[in-house]
N, C-alpha and C positions, 0 to 999 in steps of 0.2 A: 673483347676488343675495347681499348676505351674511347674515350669520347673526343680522344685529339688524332686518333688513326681512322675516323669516317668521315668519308668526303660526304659532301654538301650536293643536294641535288643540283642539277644541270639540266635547263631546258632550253629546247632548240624547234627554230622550225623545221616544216616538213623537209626543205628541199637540203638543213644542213642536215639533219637527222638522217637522210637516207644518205649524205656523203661520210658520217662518225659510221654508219650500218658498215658500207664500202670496206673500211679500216680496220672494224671489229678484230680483223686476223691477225694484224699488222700490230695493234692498240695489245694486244694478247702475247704475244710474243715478248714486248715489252715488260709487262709486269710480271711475266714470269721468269724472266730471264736468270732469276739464280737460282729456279726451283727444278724439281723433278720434272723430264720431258715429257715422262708420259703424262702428266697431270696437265701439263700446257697442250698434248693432242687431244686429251678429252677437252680442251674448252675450245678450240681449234674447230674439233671437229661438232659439238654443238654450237659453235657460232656461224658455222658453215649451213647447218639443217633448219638456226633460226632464220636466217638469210632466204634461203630456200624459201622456206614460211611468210617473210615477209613479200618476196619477190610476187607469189601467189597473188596474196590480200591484197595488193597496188594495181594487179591485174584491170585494163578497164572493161575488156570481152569478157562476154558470158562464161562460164563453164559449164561442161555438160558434165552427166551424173559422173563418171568414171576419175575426172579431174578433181571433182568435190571428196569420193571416197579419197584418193591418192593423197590430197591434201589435209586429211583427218587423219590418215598412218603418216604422213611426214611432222604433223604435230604431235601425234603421239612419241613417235621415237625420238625428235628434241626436248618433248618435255620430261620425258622418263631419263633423259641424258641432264637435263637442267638440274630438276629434282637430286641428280645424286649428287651435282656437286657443289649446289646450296643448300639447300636441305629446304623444309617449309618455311622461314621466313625470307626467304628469295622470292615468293612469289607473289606479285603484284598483283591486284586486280585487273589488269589488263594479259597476264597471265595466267590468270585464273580462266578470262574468257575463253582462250585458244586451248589450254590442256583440262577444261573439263565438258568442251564441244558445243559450248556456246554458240562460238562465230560458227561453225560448221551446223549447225541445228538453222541459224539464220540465213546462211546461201544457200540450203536446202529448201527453207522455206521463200527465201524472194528472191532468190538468185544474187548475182552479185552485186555488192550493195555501196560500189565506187558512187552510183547516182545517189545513193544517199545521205553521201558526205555534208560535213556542215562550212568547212574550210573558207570559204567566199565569205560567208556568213560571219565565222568568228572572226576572219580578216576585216569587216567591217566592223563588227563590236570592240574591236581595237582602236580604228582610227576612232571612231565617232567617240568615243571614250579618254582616247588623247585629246581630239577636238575639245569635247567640253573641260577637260581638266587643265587645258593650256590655255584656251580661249576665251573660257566665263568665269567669271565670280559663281560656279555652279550651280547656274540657275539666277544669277543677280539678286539683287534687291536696291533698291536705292536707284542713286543716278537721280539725274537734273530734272530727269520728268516722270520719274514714277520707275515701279520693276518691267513693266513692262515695252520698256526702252532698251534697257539692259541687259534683258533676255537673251541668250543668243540660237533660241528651240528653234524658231526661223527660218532661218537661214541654215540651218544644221538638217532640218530638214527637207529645204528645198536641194542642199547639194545633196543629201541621200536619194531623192528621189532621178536626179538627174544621171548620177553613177551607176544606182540600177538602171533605171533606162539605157545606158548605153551599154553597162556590163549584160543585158541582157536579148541587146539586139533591139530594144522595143522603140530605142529613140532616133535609127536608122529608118525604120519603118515609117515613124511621125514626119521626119522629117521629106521623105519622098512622097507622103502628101502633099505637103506644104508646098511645094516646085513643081 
């Protein structure tokens, strides 16, 4: 393939990423539209099993043992369908996790691991991130009265501290103290 027929990665957040997921069938049909049909059912029908797979893993309820096995043979048989119709350099590290039982080894062991999402978290190392890259001289120096004028850690810090407290209930609490 050369190097003007490969698209360019595309990232997206969570909530459009599970709406491009939605489409996957729709996006398929598409691109294959002038090829062999049965070659458009095998990605059809592995896009159907990733789906599956995904719908699982977003899960926020426990699963109990029989749901976890169930979920281990429905990876298995999309990724044995993946595998043959990319062959090994189709698979991603985050494919690597689901077809060699990684994640399945990890909700056996902690059950399911929605609570241990980082998402809040990297939502915040975003903005704080845009904050300083739009709003400081990063980190300052200089200024009328020294770097420490100019700083803007501050105040970046007191609105972090303020955001958690309310994204986490805690600043609801303080405040029915306070009245």
């Amino acid at each position: 393939m050369s190097r003007e027929a490969e698209l360019e990665m595309v990232s997206f957040t969570a909530w459009h990423g599970k709406k491009v997921l939605d489409k996957l069938g729709d996006i398929a049909q598409l691109i294959f539209l002038d090829e062999d049909q049965s070659h458009l059912r095998q990605w059809q029908s592995t896009i159907i099993k990733y789906l599956n797979v995904m719908k699982f893993v977003f899960r926020h309820e426990d699963f109990s043992e029989d749901d976890v096995e169930k979920f281990q043979d429905l990876i298995d048989q999309w990724f044995y369908q993946y595998v043959n119709l990319v062959g090994l350099p189709g698979i991603t590290n985050y494919m690597h996790l689901l077809g060699a039982g990684h994640l399945y080894f990890y909700i056996k062991k902690w059950g399911n691991l929605y609570c241990y999402q980082q998402q809040g978290w990297e939502m915040k190392n975003s903005v704080i991130a845009s904050f300083i890259m739009r709003r400081t001289r990063k980190g300052g120096s200089g200024g009328k009265y020294g770097p420490s004028h100019t700083s803007r850690i501050e105040p970046l810090l007191k609105w972090f501290r303020r955001s958690t407290a309310w994204a986490t209930g805690d600043a609801k609490s303080l405040l029915s103290e306070v009245t």
